[in-house]
Residue frames as qw, qx, qy, qz and C-alpha x, y, z in Angstrom:
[[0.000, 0.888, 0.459, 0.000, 0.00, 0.00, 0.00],
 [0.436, 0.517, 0.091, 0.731, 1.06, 3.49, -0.84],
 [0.435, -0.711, -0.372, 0.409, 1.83, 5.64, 2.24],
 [0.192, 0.972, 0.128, -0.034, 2.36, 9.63, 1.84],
 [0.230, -0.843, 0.418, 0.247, 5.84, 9.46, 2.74],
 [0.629, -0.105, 0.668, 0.383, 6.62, 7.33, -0.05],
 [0.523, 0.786, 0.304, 0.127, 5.31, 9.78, -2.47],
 [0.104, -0.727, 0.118, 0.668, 7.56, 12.12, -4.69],
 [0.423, 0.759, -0.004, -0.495, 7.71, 13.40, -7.89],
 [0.916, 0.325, 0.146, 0.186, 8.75, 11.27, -11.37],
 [0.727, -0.130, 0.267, 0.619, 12.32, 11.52, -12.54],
 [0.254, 0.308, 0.450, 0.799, 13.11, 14.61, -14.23],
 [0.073, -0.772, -0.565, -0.281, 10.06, 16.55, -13.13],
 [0.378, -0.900, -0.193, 0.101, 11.53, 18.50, -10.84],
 [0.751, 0.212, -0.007, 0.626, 14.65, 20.43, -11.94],
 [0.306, -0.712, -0.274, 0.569, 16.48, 23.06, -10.27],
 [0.407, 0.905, 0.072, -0.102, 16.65, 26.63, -12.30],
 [0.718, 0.475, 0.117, 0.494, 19.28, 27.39, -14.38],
 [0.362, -0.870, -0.058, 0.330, 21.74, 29.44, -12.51],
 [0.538, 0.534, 0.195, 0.622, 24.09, 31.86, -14.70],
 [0.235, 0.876, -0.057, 0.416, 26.47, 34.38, -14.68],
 [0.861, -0.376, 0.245, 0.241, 28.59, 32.17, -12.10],
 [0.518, -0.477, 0.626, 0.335, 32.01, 32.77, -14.00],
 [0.504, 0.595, -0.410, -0.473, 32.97, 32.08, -17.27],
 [0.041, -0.283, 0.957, 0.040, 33.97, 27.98, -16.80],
 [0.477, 0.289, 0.811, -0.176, 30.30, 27.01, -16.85],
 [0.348, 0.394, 0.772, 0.357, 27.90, 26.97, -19.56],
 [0.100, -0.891, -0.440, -0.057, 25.57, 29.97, -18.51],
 [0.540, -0.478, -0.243, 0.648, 28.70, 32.14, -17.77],
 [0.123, -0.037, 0.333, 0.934, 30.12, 35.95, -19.22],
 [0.308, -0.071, -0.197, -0.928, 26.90, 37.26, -20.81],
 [0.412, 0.101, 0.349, -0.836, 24.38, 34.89, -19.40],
 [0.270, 0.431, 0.852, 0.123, 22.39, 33.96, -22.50],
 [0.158, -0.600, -0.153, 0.769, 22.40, 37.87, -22.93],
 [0.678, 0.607, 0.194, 0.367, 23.84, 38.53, -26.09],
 [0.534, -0.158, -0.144, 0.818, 26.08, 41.02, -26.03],
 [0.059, 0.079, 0.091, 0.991, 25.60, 44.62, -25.43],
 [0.294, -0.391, -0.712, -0.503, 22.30, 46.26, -25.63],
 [0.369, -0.432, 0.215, -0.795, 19.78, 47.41, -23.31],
 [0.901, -0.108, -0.148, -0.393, 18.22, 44.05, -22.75],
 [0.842, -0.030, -0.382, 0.380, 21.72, 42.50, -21.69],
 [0.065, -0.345, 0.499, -0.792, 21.44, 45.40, -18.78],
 [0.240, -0.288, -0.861, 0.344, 19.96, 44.64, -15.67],
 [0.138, 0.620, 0.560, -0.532, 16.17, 45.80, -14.62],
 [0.069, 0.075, -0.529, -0.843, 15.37, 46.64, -18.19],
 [0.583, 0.161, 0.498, -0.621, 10.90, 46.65, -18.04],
 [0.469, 0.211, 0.834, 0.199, 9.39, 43.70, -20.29],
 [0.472, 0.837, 0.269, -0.062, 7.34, 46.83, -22.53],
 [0.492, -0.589, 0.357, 0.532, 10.52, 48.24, -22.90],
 [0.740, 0.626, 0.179, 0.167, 11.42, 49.44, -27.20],
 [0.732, -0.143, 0.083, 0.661, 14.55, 50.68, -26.67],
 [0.016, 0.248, -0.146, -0.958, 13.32, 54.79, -26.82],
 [0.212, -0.276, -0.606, -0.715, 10.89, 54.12, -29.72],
 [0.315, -0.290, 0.291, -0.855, 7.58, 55.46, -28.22],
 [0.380, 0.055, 0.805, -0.451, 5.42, 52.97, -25.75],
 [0.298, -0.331, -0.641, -0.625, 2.57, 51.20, -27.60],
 [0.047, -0.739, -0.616, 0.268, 0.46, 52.35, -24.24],
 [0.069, -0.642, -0.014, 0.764, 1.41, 56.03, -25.72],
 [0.027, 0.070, 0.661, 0.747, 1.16, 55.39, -29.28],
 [0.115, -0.491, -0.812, -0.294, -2.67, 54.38, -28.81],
 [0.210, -0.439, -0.091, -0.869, -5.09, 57.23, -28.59],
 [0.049, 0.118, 0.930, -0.346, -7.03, 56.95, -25.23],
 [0.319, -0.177, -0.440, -0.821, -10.41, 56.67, -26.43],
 [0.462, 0.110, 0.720, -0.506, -13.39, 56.00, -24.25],
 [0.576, 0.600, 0.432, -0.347, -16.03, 54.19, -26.24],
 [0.198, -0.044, 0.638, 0.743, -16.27, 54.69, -29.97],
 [0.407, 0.428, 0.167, -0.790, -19.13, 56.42, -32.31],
 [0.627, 0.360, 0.671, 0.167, -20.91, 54.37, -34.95],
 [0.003, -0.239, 0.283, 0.929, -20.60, 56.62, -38.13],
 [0.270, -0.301, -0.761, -0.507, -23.49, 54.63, -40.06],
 [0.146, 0.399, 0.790, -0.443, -25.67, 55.23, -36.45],
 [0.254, -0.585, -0.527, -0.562, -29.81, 56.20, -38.22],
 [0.022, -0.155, -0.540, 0.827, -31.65, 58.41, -35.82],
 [0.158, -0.492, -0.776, -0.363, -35.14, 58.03, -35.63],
 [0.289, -0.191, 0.314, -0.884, -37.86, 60.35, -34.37],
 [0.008, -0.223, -0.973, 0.051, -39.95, 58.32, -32.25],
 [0.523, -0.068, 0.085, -0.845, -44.21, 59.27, -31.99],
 [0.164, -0.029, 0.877, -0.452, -46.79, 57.11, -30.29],
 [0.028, -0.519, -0.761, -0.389, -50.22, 55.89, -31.21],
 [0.124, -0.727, -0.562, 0.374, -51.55, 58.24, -28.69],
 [0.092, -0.554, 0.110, 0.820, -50.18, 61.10, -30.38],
 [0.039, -0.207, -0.731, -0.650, -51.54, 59.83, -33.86],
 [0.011, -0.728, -0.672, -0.138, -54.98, 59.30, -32.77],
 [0.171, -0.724, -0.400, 0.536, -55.00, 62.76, -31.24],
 [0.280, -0.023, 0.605, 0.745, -53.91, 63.96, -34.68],
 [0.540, 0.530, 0.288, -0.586, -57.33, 63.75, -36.09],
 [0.342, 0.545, -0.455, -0.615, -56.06, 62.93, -39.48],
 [0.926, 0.202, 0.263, -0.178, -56.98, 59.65, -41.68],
 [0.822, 0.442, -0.244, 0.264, -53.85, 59.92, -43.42],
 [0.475, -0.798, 0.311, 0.202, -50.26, 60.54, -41.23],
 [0.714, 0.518, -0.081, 0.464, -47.40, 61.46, -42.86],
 [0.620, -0.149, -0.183, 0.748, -44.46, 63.44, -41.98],
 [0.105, -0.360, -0.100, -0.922, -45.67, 66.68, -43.83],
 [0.579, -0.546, -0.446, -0.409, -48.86, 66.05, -41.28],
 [0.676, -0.498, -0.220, 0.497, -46.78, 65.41, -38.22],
 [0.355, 0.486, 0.396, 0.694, -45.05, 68.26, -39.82],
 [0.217, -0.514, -0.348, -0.754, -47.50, 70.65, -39.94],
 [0.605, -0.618, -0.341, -0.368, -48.81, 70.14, -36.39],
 [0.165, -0.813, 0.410, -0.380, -45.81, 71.05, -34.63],
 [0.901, -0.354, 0.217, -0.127, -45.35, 67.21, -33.37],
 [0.901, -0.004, 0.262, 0.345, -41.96, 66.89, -35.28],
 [0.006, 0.677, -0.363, -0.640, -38.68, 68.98, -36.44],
 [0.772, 0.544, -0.097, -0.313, -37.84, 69.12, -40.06],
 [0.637, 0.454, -0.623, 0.015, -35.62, 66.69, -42.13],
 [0.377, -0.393, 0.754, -0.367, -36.04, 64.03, -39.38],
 [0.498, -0.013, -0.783, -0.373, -37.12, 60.08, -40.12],
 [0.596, -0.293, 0.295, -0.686, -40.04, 58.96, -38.09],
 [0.407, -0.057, -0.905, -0.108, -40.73, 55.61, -36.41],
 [0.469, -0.329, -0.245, -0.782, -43.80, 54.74, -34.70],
 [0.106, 0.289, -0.832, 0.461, -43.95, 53.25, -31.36],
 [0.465, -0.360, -0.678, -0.441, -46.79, 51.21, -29.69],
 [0.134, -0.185, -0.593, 0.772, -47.38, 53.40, -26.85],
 [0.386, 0.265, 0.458, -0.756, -50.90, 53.84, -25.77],
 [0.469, 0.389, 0.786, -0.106, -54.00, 53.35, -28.20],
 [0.207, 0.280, -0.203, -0.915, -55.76, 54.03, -31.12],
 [0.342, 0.212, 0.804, -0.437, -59.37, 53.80, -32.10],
 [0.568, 0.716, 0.115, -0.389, -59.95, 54.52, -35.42],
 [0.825, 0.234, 0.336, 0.390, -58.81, 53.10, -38.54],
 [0.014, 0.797, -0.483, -0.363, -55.70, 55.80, -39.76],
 [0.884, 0.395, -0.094, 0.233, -53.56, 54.68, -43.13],
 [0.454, -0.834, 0.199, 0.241, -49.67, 55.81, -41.39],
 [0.622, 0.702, -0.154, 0.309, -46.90, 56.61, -43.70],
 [0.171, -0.814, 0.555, 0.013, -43.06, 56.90, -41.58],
 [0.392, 0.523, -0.753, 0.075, -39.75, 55.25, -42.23],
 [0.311, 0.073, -0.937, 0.139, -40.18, 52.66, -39.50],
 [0.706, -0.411, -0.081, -0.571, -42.86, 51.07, -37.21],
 [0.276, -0.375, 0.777, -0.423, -42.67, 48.74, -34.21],
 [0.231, -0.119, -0.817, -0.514, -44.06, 45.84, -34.31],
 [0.103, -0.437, -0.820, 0.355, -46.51, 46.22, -31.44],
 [0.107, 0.506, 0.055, -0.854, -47.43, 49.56, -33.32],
 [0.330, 0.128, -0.709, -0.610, -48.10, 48.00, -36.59],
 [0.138, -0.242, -0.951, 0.132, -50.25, 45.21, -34.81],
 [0.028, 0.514, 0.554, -0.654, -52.31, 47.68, -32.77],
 [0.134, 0.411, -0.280, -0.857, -52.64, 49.95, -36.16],
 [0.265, 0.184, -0.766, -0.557, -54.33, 47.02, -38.14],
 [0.078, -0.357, -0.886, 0.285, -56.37, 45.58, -35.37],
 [0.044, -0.350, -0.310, 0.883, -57.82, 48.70, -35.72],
 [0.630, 0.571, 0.504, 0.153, -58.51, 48.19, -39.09],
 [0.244, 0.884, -0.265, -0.298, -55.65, 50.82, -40.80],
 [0.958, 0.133, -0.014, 0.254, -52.70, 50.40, -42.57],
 [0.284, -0.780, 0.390, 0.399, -49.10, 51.24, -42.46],
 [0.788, 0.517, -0.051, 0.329, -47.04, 51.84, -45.25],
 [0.627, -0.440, 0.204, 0.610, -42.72, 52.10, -44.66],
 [0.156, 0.964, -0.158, -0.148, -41.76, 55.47, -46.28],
 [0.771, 0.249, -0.203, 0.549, -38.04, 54.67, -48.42],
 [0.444, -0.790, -0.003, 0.423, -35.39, 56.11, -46.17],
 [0.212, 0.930, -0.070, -0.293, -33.77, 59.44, -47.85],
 [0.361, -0.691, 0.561, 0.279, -30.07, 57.56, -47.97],
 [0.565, 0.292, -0.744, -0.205, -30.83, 54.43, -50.49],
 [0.540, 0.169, -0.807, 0.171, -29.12, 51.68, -49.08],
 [0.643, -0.353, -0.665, 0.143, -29.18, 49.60, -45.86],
 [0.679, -0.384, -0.196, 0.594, -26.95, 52.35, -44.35],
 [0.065, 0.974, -0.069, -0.204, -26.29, 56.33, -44.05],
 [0.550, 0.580, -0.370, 0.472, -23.05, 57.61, -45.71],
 [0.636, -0.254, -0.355, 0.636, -20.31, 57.80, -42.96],
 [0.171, -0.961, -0.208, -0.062, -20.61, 60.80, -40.79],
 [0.466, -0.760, 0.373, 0.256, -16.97, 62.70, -40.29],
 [0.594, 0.694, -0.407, -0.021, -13.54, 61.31, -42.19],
 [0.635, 0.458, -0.565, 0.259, -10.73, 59.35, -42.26],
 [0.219, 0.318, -0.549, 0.742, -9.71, 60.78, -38.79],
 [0.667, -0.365, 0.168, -0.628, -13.47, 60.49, -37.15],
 [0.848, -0.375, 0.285, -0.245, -13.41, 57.75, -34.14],
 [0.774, 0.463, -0.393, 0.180, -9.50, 57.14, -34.22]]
């Protein structure tokens, strides 16, 4: 049976460190394993260390966060604010017109509160609990094209924005 004080460790597993710069008759002597010269064959030289050339913590800019360039900004407006509209059609020039939105802004419709009458709603996006609540009603929604084309806005800024 195997008793604790007959345990230790397999052949080889345990080897003492490599001890250097003992003299020049052993293996490890004169420079070490150093190379010659050089900062890095001085002593207490730090491991970031470039020999002058600037730090890469100093090269990198300290940026908190980062800005999307492609980010879409939607004005949001609520069913409660439609029905209270009065109109049968809603558009932008209608939101617009009634002071409930600035200009050159893209509107999505949100599915706060209610609405009780059957409206047709024209904006760039629509929730889907807003689109639900709009048809139960008995309206529809149509998705205005957004102003840019594509999936995405052009990039906002240059080269040099959020570096």
């Amino acid at each position: 049976m195997l008793k604790p004080h007959d345990l230790k460790p397999d052949p080889g597993a345990k080897r003492s460190r490599k001890r250097v710069g003992r003299g020049i008759a052993g293996k490890g002597g004169k420079t070490a394993g150093r190379g010659t010269k050089g900062t890095k064959a001085r002593s207490k030289v730090p491991i970031w260390y470039e020999g002058g050339q600037q730090p890469l913590q100093r090269r990198l800019p300290k940026l908190k966060g980062f800005t999307n360039p492609f980010r879409v900004e939607y004005h949001a407006v609520n069913l409660d604010v439609l029905d209270q509209t009065g109109a049968d059609e809603i558009t932008p020039e209608v939101l617009r017109d009634q002071g409930l939105i600035p200009k050159k802004c893209l509107i999505k419709v949100l599915g706060r509160g209610e609405i009780t009458r059957a409206v047709t709603v024209k904006a760039h996006a629509v929730s889907k609990s807003a689109e639900a609540a709009i048809t139960e009603a008995g309206g529809t929604v149509e998705l205005l094209p957004l102003p840019f084309g594509g999936p995405r806005p052009p990039a906002k800024g240059n080269q040099h924005t959020n570096r």
